[in-house]
N, C-alpha and C positions, 0 to 999 in steps of 0.2 A: 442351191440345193442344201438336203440338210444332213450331218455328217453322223445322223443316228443311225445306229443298225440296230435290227430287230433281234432278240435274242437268240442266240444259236444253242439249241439242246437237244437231243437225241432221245428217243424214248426209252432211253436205260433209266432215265428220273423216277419213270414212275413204276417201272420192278423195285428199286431200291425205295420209293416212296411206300408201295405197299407190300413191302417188307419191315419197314418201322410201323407203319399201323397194324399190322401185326404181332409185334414185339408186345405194344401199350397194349391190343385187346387181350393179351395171352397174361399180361402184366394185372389187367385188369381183372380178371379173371381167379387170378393168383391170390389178390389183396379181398377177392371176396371169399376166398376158401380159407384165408388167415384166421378167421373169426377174431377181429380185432374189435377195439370197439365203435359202438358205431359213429361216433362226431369223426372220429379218426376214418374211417372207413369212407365215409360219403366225402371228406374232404380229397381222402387221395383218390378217389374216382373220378372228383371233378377235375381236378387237377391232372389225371390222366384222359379226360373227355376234351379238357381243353389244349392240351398238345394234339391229343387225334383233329379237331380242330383246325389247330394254328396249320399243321401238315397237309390239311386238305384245300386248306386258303391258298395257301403258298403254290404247293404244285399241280391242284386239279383244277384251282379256279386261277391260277398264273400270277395271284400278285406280288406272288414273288419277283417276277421282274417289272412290274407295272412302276410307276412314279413313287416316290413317296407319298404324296400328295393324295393319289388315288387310293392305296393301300388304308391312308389315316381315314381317307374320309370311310370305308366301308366296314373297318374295323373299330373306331369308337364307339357304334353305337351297339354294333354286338355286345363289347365289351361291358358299356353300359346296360344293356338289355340283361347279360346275364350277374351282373352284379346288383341288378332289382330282384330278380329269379333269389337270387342267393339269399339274399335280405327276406325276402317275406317267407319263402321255407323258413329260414330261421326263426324268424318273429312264429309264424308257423308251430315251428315244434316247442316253441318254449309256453306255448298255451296248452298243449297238449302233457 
């Protein structure tokens, strides 16, 4: 037999889970009423989209307690996907 146990966690995670995606939308929300400028501006949104993000990986879709293994493989190619995203907006606006 095998001497793993399944993770033990009570549904307080996810009061507290959306409770910080609340913080980051309220956050988000804040940094758009700054009128800062805009490189500035779409950086810290992504930057706050991708914690809302990593938060909803971790405890709505569980891999937070999954393998490392499993976590890597489902999170690289996001990673990758939105760092293509990133690049061609950029290329993007610098023609415009």
């Amino acid at each position: 037999m095998s001497d793993h146990q399944p993770a033990q966690h009570g549904y307080g995670i996810y009061g507290v889970t959306w409770f910080w995606l609340l913080v980051v939308t309220v956050a988000e929300i804040g940094v758009t009423l700054l009128h800062i400028p805009r490189g500035l501006l779409i950086t810290s949104l992504v930057v706050l989209a991708l914690i809302k993000a990593a938060l909803i990986m971790a405890y709505f879709m569980h891999l937070r307690w999954e393998r490392p293994v499993v976590a890597t493989l489902f999170s690289v190619p996001i990673a990758l996907l939105l760092l293509a995203l990133f690049v061609a907006l950029a290329l993007d606006a610098q023609v415009f």
